[in-house]
C-alpha beads as a LAMMPS data file, in Angstrom:
LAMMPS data file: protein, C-alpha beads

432 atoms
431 bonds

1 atom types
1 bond types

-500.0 500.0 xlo xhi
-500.0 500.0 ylo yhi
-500.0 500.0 zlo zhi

Masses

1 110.0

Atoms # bond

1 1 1 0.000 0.000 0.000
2 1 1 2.922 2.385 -1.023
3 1 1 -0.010 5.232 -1.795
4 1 1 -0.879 5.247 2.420
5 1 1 2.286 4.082 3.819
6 1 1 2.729 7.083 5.589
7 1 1 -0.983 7.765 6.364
8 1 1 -2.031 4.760 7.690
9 1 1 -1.169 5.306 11.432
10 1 1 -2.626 8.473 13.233
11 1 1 0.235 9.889 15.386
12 1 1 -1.403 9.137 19.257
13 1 1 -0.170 12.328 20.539
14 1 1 -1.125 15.190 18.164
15 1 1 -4.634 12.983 18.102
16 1 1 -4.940 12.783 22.006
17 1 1 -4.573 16.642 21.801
18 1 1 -7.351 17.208 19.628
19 1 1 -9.555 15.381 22.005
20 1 1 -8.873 17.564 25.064
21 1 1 -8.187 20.981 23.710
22 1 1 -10.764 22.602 21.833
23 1 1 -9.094 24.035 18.409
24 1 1 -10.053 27.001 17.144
25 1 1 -12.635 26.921 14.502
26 1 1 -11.168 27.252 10.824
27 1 1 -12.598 29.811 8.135
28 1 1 -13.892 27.521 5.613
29 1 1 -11.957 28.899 2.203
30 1 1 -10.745 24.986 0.860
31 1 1 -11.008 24.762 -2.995
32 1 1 -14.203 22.558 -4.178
33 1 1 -17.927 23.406 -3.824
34 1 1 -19.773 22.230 -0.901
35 1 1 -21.188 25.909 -0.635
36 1 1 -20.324 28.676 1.577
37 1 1 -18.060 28.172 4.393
38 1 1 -20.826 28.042 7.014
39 1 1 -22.771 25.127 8.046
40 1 1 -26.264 25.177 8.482
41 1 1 -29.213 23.001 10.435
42 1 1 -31.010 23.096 6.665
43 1 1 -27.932 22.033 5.175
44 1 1 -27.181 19.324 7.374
45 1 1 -30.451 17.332 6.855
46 1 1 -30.565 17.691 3.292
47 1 1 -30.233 14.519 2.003
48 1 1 -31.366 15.314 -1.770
49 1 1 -28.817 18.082 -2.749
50 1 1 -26.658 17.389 -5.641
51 1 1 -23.742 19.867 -7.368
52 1 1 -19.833 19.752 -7.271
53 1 1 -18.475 18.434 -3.925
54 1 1 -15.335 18.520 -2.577
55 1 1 -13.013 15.021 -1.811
56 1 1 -10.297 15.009 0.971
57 1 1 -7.589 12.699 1.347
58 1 1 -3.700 12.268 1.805
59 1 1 -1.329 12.543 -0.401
60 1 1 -1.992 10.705 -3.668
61 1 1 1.595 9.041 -3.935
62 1 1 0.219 6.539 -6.462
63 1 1 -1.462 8.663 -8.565
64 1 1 -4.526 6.457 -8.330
65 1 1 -6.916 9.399 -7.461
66 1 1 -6.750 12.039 -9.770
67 1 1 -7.695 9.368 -12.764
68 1 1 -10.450 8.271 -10.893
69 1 1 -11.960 11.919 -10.358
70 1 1 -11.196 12.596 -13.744
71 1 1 -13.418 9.683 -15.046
72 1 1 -16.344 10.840 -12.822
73 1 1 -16.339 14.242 -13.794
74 1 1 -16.416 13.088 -17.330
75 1 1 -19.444 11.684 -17.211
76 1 1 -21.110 14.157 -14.494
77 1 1 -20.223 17.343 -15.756
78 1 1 -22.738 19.098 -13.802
79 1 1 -21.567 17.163 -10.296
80 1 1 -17.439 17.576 -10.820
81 1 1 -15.288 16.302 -7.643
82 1 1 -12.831 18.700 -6.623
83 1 1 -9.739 16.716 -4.853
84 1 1 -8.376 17.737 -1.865
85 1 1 -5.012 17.013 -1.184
86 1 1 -3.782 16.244 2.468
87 1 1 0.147 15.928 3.433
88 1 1 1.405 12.453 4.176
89 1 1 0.778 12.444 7.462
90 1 1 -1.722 10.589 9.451
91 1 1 -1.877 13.002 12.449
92 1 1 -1.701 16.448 9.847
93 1 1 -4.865 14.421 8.236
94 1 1 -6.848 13.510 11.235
95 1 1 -6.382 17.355 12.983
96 1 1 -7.240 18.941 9.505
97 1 1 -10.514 17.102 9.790
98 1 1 -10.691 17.428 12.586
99 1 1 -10.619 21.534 12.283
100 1 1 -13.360 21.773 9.568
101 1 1 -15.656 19.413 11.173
102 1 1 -16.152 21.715 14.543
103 1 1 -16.365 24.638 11.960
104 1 1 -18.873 23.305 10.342
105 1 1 -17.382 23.528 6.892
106 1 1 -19.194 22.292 4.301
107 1 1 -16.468 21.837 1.778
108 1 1 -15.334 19.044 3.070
109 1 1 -18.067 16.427 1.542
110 1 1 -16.385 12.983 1.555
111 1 1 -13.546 12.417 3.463
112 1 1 -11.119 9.685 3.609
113 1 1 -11.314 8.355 7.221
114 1 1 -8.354 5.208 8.508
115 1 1 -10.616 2.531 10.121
116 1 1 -9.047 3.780 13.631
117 1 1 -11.304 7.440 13.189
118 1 1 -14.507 5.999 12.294
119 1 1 -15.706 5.265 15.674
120 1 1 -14.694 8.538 17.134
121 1 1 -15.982 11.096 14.141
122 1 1 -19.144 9.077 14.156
123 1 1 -19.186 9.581 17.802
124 1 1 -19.025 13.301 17.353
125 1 1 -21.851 13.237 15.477
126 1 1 -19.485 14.743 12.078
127 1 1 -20.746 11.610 9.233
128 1 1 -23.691 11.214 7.676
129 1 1 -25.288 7.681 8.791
130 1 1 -25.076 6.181 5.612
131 1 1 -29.139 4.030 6.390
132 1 1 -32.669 4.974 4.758
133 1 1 -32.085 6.807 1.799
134 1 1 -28.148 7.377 2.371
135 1 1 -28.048 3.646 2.993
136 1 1 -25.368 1.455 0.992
137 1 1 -25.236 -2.349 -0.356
138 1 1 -22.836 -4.018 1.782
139 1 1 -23.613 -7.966 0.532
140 1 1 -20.653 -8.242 -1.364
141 1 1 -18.104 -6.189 0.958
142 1 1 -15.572 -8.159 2.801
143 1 1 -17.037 -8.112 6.392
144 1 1 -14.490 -7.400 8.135
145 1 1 -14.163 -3.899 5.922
146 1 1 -17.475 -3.300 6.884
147 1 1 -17.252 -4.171 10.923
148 1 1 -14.572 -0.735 10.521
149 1 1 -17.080 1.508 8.896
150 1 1 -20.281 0.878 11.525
151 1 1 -19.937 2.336 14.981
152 1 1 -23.299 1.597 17.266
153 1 1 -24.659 -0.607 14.669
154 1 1 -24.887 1.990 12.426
155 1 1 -23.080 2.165 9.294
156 1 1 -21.185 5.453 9.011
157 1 1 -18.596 5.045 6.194
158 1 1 -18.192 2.839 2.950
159 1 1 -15.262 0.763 3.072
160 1 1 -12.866 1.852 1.040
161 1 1 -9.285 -0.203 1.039
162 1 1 -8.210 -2.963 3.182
163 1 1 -4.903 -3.668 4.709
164 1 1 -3.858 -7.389 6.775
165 1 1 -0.378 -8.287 7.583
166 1 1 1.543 -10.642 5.617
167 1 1 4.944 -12.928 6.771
168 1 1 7.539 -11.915 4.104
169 1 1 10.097 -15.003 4.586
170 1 1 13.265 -16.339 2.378
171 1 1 11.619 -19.364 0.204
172 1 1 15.382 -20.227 -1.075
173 1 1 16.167 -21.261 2.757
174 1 1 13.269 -21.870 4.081
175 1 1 10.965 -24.283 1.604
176 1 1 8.117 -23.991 3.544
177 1 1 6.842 -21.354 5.450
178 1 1 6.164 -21.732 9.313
179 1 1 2.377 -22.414 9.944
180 1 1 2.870 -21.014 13.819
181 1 1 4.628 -18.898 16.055
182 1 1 6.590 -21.389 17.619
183 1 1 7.520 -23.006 14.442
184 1 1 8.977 -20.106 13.161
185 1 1 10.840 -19.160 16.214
186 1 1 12.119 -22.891 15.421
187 1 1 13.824 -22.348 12.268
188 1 1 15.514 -18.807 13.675
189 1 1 18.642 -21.602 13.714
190 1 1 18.365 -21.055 9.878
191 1 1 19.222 -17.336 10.106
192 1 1 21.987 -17.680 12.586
193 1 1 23.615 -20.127 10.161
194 1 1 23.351 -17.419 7.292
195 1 1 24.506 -14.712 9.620
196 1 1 20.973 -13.349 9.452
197 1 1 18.484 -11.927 12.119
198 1 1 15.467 -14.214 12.173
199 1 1 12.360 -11.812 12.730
200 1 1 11.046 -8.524 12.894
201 1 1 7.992 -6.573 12.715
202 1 1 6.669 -2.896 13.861
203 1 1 8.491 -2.021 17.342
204 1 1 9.285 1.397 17.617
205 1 1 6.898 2.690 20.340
206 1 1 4.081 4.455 17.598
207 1 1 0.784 2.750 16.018
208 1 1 2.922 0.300 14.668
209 1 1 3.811 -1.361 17.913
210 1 1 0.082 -1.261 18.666
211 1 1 -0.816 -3.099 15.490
212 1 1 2.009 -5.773 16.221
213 1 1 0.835 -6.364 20.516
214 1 1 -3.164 -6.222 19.483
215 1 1 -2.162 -9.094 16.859
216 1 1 0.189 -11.259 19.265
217 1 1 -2.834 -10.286 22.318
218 1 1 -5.592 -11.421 19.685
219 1 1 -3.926 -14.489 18.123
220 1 1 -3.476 -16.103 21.723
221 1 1 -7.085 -15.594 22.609
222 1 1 -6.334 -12.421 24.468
223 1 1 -8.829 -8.716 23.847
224 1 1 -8.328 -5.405 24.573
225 1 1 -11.468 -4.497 25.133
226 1 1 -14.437 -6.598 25.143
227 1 1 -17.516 -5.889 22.750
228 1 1 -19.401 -3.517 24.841
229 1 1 -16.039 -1.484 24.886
230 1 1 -14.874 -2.877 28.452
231 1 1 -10.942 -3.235 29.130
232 1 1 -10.176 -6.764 29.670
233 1 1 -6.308 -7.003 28.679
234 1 1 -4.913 -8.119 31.667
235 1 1 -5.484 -11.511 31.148
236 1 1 -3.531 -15.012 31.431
237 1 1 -4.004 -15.284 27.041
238 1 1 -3.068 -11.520 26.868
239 1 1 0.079 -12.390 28.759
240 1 1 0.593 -15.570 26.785
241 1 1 0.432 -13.621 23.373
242 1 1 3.161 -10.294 24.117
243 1 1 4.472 -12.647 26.032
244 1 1 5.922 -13.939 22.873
245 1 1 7.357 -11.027 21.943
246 1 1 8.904 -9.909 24.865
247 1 1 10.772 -13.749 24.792
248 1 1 11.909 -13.072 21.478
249 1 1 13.590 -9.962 22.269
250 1 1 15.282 -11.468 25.366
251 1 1 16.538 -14.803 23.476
252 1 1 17.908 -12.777 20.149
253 1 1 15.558 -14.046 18.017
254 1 1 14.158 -10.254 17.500
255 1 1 17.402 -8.769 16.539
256 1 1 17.549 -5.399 19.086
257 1 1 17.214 -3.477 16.595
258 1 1 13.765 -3.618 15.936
259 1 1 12.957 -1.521 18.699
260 1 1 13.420 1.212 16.185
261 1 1 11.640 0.157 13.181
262 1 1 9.003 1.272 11.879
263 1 1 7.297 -0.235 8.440
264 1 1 10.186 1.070 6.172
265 1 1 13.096 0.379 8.836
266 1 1 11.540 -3.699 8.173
267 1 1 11.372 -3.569 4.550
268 1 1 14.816 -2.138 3.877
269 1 1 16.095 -4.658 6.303
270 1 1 14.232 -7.791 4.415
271 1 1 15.187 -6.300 0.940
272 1 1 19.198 -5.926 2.017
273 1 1 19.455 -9.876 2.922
274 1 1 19.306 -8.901 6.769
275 1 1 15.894 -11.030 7.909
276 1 1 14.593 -14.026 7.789
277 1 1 11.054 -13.453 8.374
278 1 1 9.062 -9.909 8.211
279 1 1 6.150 -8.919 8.936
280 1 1 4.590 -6.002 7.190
281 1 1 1.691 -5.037 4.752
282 1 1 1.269 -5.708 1.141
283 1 1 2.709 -2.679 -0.266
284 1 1 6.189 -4.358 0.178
285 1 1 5.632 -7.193 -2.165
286 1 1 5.844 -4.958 -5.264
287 1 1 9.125 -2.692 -3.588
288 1 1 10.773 -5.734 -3.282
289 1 1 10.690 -7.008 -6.370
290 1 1 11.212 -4.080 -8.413
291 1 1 13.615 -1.801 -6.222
292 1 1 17.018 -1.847 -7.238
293 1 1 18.862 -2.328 -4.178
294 1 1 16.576 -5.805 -3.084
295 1 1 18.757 -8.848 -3.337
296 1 1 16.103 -10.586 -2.385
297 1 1 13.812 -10.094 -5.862
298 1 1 13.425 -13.679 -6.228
299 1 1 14.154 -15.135 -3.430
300 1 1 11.052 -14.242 -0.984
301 1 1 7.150 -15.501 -0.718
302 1 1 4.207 -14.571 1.181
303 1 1 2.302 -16.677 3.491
304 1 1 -0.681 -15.694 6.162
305 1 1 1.058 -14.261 9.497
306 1 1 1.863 -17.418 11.850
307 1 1 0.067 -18.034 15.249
308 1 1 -0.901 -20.029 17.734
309 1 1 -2.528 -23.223 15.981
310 1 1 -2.792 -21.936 12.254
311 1 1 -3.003 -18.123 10.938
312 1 1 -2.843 -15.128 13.296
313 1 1 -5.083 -12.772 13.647
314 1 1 -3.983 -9.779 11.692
315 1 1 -4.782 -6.338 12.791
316 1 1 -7.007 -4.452 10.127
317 1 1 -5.985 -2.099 8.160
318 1 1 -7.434 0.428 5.741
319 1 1 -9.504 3.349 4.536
320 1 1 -13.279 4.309 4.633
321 1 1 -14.754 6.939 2.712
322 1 1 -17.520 8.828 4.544
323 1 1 -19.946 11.669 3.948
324 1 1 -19.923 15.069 6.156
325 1 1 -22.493 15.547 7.953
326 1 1 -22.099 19.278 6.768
327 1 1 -22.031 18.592 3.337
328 1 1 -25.215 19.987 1.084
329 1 1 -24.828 17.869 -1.518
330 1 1 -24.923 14.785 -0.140
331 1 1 -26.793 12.772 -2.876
332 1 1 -24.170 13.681 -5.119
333 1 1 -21.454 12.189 -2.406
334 1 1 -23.364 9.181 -1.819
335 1 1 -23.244 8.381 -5.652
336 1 1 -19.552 9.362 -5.263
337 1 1 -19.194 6.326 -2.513
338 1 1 -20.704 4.131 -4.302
339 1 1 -18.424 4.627 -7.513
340 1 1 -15.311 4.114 -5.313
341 1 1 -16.736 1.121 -4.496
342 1 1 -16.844 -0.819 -7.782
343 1 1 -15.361 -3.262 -9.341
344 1 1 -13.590 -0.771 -11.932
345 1 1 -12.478 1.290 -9.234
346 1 1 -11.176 -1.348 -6.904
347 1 1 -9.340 -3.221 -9.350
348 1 1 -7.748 0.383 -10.254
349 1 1 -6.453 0.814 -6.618
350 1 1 -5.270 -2.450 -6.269
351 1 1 -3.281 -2.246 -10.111
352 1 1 -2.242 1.043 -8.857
353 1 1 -1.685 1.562 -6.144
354 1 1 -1.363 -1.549 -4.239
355 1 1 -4.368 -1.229 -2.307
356 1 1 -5.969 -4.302 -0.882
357 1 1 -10.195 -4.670 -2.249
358 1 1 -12.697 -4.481 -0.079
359 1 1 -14.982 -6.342 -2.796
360 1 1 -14.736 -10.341 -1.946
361 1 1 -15.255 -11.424 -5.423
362 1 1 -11.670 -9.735 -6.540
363 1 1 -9.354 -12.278 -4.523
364 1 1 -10.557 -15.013 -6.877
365 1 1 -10.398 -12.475 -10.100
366 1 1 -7.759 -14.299 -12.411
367 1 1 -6.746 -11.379 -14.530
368 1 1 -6.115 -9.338 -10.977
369 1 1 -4.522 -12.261 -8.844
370 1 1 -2.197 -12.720 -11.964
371 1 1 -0.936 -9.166 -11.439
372 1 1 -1.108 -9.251 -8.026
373 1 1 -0.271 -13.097 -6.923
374 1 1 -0.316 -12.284 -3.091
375 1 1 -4.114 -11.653 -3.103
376 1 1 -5.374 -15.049 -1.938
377 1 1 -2.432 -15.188 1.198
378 1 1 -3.802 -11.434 2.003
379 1 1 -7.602 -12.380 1.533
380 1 1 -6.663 -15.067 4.379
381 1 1 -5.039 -12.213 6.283
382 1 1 -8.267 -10.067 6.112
383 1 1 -10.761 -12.828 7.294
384 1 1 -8.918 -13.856 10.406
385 1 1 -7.993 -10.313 11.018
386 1 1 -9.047 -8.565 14.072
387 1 1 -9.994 -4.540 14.078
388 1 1 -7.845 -2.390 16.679
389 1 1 -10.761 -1.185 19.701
390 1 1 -13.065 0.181 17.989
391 1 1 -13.957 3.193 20.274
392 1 1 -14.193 7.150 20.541
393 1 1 -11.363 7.144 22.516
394 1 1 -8.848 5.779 19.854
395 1 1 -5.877 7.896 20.416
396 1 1 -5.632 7.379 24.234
397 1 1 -6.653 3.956 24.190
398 1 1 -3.479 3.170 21.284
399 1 1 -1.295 5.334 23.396
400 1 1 -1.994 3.053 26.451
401 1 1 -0.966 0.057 24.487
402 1 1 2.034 1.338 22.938
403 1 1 3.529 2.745 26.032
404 1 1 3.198 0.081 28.119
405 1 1 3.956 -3.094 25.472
406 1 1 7.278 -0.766 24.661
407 1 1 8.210 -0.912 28.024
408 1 1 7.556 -4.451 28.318
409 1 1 9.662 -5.152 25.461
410 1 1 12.737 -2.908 26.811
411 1 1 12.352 -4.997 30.233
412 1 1 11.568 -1.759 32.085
413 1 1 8.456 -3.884 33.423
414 1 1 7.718 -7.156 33.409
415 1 1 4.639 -8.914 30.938
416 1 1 2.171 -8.797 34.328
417 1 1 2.814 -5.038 35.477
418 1 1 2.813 -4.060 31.403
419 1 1 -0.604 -5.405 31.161
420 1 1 -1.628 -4.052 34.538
421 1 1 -0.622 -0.639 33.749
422 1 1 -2.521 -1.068 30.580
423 1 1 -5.520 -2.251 31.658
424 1 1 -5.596 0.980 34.094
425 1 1 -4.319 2.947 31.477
426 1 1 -7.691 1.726 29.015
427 1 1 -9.887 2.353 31.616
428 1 1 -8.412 5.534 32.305
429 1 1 -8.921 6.624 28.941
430 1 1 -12.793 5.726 28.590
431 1 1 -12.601 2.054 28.534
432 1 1 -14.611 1.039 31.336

Bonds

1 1 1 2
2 1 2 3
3 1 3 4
4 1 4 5
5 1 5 6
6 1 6 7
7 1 7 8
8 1 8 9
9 1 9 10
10 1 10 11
11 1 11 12
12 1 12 13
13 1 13 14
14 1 14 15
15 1 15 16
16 1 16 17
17 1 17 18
18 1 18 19
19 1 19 20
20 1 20 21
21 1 21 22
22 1 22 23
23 1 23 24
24 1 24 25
25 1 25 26
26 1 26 27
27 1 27 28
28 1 28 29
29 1 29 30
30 1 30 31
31 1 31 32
32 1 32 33
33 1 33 34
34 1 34 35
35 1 35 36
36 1 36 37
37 1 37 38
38 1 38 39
39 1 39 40
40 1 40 41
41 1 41 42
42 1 42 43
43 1 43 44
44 1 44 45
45 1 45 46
46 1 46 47
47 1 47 48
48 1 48 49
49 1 49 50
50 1 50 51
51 1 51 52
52 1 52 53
53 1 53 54
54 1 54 55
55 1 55 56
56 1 56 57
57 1 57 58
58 1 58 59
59 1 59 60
60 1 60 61
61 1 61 62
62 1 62 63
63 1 63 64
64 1 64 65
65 1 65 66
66 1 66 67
67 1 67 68
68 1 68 69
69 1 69 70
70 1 70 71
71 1 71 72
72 1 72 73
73 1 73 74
74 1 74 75
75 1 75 76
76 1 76 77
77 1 77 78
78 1 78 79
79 1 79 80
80 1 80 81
81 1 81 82
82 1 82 83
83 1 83 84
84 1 84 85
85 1 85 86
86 1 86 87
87 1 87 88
88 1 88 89
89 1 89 90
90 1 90 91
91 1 91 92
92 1 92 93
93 1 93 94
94 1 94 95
95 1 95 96
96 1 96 97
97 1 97 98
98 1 98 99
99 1 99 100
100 1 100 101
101 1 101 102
102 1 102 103
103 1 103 104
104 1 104 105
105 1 105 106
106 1 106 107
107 1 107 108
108 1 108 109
109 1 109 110
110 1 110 111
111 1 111 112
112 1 112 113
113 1 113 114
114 1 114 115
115 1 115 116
116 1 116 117
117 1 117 118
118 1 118 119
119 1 119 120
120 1 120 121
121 1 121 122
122 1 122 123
123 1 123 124
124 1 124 125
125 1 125 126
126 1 126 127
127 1 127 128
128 1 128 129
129 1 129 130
130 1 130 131
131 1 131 132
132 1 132 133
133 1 133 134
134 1 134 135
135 1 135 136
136 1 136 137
137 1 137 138
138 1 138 139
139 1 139 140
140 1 140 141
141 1 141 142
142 1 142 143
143 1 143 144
144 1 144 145
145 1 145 146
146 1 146 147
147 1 147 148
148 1 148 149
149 1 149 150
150 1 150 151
151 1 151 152
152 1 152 153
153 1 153 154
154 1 154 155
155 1 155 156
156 1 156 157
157 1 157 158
158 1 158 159
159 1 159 160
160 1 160 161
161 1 161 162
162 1 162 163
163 1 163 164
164 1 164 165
165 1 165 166
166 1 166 167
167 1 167 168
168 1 168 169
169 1 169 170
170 1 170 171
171 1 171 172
172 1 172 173
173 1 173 174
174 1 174 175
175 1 175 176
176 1 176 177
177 1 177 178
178 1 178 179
179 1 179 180
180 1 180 181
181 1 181 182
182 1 182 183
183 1 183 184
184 1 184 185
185 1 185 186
186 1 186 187
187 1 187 188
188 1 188 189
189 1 189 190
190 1 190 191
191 1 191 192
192 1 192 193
193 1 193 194
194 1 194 195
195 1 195 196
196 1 196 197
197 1 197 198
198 1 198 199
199 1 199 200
200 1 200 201
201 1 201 202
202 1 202 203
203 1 203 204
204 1 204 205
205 1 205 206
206 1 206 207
207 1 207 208
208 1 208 209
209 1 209 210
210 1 210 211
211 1 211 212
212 1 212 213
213 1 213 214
214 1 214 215
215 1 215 216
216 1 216 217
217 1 217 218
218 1 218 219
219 1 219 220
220 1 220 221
221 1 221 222
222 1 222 223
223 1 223 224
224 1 224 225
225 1 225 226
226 1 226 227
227 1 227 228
228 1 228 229
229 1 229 230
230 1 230 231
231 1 231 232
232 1 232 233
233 1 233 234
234 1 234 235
235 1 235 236
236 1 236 237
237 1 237 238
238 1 238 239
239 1 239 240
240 1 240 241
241 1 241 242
242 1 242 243
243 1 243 244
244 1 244 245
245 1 245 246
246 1 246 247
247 1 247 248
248 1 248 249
249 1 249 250
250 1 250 251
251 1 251 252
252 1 252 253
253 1 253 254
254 1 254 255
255 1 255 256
256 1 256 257
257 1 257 258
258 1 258 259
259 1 259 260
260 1 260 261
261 1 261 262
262 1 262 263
263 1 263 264
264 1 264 265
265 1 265 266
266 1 266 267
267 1 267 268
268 1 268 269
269 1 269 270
270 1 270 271
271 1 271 272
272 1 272 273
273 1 273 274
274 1 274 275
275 1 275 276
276 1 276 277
277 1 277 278
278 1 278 279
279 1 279 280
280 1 280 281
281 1 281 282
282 1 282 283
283 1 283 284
284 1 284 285
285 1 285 286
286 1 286 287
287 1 287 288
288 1 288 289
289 1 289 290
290 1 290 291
291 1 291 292
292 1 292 293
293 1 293 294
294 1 294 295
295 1 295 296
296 1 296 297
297 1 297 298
298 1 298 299
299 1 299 300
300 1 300 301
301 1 301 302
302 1 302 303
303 1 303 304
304 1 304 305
305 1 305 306
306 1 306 307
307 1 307 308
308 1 308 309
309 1 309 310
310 1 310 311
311 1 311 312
312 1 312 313
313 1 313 314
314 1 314 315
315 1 315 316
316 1 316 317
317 1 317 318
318 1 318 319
319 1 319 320
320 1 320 321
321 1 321 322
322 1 322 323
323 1 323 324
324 1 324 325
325 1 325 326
326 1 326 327
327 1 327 328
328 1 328 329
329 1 329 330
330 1 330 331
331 1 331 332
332 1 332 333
333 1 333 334
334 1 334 335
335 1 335 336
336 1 336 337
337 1 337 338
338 1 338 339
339 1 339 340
340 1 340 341
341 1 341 342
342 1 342 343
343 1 343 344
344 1 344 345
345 1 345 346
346 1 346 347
347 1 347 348
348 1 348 349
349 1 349 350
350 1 350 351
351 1 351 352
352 1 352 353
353 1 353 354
354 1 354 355
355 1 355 356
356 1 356 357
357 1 357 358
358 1 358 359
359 1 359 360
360 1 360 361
361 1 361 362
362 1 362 363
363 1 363 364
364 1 364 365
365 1 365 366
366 1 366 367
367 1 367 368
368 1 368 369
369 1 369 370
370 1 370 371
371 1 371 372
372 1 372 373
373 1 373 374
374 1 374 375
375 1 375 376
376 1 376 377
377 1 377 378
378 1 378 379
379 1 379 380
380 1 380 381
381 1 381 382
382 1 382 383
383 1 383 384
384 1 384 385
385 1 385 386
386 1 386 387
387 1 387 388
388 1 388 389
389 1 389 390
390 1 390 391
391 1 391 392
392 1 392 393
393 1 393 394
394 1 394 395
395 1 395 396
396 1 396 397
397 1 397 398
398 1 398 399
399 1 399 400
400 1 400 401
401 1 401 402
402 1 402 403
403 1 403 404
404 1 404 405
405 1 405 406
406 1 406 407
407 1 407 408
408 1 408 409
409 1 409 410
410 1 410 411
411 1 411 412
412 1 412 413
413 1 413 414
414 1 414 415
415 1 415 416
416 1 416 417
417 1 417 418
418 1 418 419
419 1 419 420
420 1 420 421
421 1 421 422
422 1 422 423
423 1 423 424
424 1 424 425
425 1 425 426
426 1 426 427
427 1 427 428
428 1 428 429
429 1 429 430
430 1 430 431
431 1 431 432
């Protein structure tokens, strides 16, 4: 997913700070035509109003938006898209939402929201529940996309792009790829006898590390929080699961390292010879086989993440599009959901821009699985993956978790006090 790399993680901090400190409320002037820069009661329950509407998103490294707009406003000449542009980074996207939703802007029509921000925009009351007449046909989403859109049992977004973790692992010495945690932890012999480091993943203390515990936590039977929203980490599978992590620091079988790497730390690292194993998202199969500097072109394959008795559960990853609340033209937007939602357009973002469908159907697409060979290892990824808490109170809840699984991976605290700490920390934060 080389197009959201960088936006795929909100940065805890800068988010935490928009929860607790009211920013000042922007003056609406972004390009596009939602209408004047002030929102209105009328103009928030019109659900009939067509006309040009504006589209916000990060950066478009791939390129694969700006073709897409350009084919809608082709054919609806009288309802042109304007793109927005964001930088290419998460927390710069979430705050600049953030600032036009509590002014009320309606420029900002649909918005490009990572699965962590659903819950907590929807919360705020800033997207339009898409039911009724907004309502959209889920049957042949991927559930799991659309468990990260609905928030109360409401859907609030339309699933957009997926993301699941993948084990990148050397298929010249190691035939077959490890099934399990433990069997992969095995065959770290093989990378000492190549002079190799045997595993790594996302460790540096940001979303990444919080990604990386939730999926150990989850794959040994462990939750964060429980369905009504309820910490429940400190428990005996919790500890079994970043247990395993903290073990493989202590034993060498994480090289120390790792502490420090984020997604592109890992890939760099796998694509210089230096790892065994990796795990990391899809948008490294295509770097590695085409960037110069990877000796390991031909010499690496994909399999589902390992865990406990089979595949792990992944953390999910991804993008909904969803319609402000504010907008005035929101018929027009929900026609624009649905269009990013179709086969032509998903098979576009995947082609393009390495972006995982959210339409079922396209993992068993021959013409698309023969460009893109690792879609039926990711589809297995997606439907045993697990979403991060799905709450209002994202940022501190991930900040929780990262802080204290860091810390248990240093060996400033043990796995027990980690957990304890984060369990208080969850419950601090809203998760009671």
């Amino acid at each position: 997913m080389r197009n959201r790399k960088f936006s795929r993680y909100a940065s805890p901090l800068a988010a935490a700070s928009v929860l607790v400190l009211a920013l000042s409320a922007c003056s609406g002037g972004s390009s596009g035509g939602g209408g004047s820069t002030s929102g209105s009661g009328d103009a928030a329950n019109n659900l009939d109003g067509r006309g040009p509407i504006t589209y916000v998103q990060g950066k478009d490294n791939s390129n694969v938006v700006r073709p897409m707009i350009d084919q809608w406003n082709a054919a609806h000449p009288d309802q042109k898209v304007t793109f927005k542009e964001q930088s290419d980074q998460a927390d710069q996207q979430h705050d600049d939402l953030v600032q036009h939703f509590q002014a009320k802007d309606p420029n900002y029509d649909v918005v490009d929201v990572d699965v962590v921000w659903t819950a907590e925009f929807a919360a705020k009351g800033w997207l339009q529940p898409l039911k009724d007449k907004m309502a959209i046909d889920t049957s042949a989403l991927l559930p799991a996309t659309v468990k990260t859109a609905t928030y109360g049992g409401t859907l609030y977004a339309a699933p957009q792009s997926s993301d699941g973790g993948l084990l990148y692992y050397r298929k010249d010495l190691v035939p077959n790829p490890p099934k399990t945690w433990d069997e992969m932890m095995s065959m770290c012999s093989i990378a000492k006898q190549h002079n190799m480091s045997c595993y790594a993943g996302q460790f540096a203390q940001y979303e990444g590390l919080t990604v990386n515990a939730a999926e150990a936590i989850n794959t040994w039977g462990g939750k964060i929080v429980d369905d009504s929203g309820k910490a429940v980490v400190n428990s005996p599978e919790a500890k079994t699961g970043l247990g395993k992590i903290v073990e493989a620091f202590k034993n060498g079988n994480i090289p120390q390292q790792a502490i420090t790497y984020q997604e592109e730390q890992g890939r760099q690292a796998f694509e210089a010879g230096q790892l065994l194993f990796l795990r990391n998202w899809p948008y490294v199969y295509n770097l590695a086989k085409t960037d110069g500097s990877s000796v390991v072109k031909d010499t690496f394959g994909i399999a589902p993440l390992p865990g406990n008795n089979g595949p792990g559960a992944s953390s999910l990853g991804g993008h909904n599009a969803a319609v402000s609340v504010y907008s005035k033209n929101k018929a027009t937007a929900l026609d624009f959901l649905k269009y990013m939602t179709s086969a032509e357009q998903q098979k576009n973002f995947a082609i393009r821009g390495s972006l995982a469908p959210v339409l079922s159907n396209l993992y068993t697409d021959a013409d698309l699985t023969a460009k893109l060979p690792y879609l039926p290892t990711l589809l297995t990824s997606i439907q045993n993956a697990v979403p991060r808490p799905v709450t209002p109170f994202y940022p501190a809840v991930t900040k929780a978790i990262q802080d204290n699984a860091y810390s248990a991976i240093k060996g400033d605290k043990s796995v027990d006090q980690a957990l304890s700490d984060m369990q208080n920390a969850l419950i601090a934060a809203g998760a009671k």
